[in-house]
N, C-alpha and C positions, 0 to 999 in steps of 0.2 A: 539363663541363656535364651530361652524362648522369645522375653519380653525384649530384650536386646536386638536380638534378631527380627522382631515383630517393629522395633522403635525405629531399626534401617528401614525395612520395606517401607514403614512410612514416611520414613523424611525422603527419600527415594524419588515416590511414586509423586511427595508434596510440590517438590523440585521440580519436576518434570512437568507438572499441572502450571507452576509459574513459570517457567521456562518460557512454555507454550502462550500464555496471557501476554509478557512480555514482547514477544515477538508480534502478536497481532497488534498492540499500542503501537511497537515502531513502524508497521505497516501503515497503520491510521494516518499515522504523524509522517512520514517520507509520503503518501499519498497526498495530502493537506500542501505540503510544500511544492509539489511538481503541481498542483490544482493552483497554488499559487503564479507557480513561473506560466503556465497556459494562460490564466486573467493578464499577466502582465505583457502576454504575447499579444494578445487578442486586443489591448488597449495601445499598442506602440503601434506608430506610422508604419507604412507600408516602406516608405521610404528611413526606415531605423530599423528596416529587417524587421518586423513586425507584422501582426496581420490583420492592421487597420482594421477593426471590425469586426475579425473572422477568426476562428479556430482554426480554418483550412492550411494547411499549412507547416503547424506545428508539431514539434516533433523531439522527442524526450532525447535532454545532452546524453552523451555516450555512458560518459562518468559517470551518471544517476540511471541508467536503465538498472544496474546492478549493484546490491551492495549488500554487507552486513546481514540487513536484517531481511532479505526477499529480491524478487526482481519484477519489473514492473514494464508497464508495456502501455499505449494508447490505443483507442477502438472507437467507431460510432464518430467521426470524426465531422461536424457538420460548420457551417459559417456561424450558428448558435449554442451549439453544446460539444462534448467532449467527453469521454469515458477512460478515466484511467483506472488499469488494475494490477494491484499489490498482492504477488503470491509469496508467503513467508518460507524460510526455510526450516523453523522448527517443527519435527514431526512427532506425534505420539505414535502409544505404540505402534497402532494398525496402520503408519506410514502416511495418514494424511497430515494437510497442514491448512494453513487460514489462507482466506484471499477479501480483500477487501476491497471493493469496486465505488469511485468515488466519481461522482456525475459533475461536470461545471456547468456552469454559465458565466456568462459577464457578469454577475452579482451575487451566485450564489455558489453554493460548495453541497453538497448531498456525499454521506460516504455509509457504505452500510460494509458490513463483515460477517461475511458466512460463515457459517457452521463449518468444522472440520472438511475437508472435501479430501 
């Protein structure tokens, strides 16, 4: 009986440890795409609704601010860089969760993910 009871605690506590891994990969990866659609903002005419040049301007569609796997927001917003960041929804037990902060430029993509917060 012990060992059974000890064999849930741990596929339990297992579940919950991937749960949580899970959900920071889909933040990574929903982060990486909206990094995406900002490079594609920043490279379209000003004239195609774009920001010829510039981040300024941009600004996360309705539909992708929230979803599934967190919610996500823009910050640091300049004519050369862009700051998005992915707060997840899965939380462990003491109620925190991941957030993932994903830096652009016209060329490059930077994403780091914090610790539980």
């Amino acid at each position: 009986m012990i060992i059974v009871g000890l064999s849930i605690v741990l596929v339990v506590k297992l579940f919950d440890v991937t749960s949580l891994e899970a959900n920071s990969d889909a933040l990574y990866l929903d982060t990486l795409n909206l990094a995406a659609k900002a490079q594609h903002y920043y490279q379209l005419p000003r004239m195609l609704s774009g920001g010829g040049g510039s981040f300024v301007g941009f600004t996360l569609p309705t539909e992708l601010a929230e979803n599934r796997n967190g919610t996500y927001s823009v910050s640091n917003i300049t004519a050369s860089t862009i700051t998005i960041l992915g707060v997840g929804i899965e939380q462990d037990p003491e109620g925190r969760v991941y957030h993932v902060t994903t830096t652009v430029t016209p060329t490059t993509v930077q994403s780091t993910t914090s610790a539980l917060e």
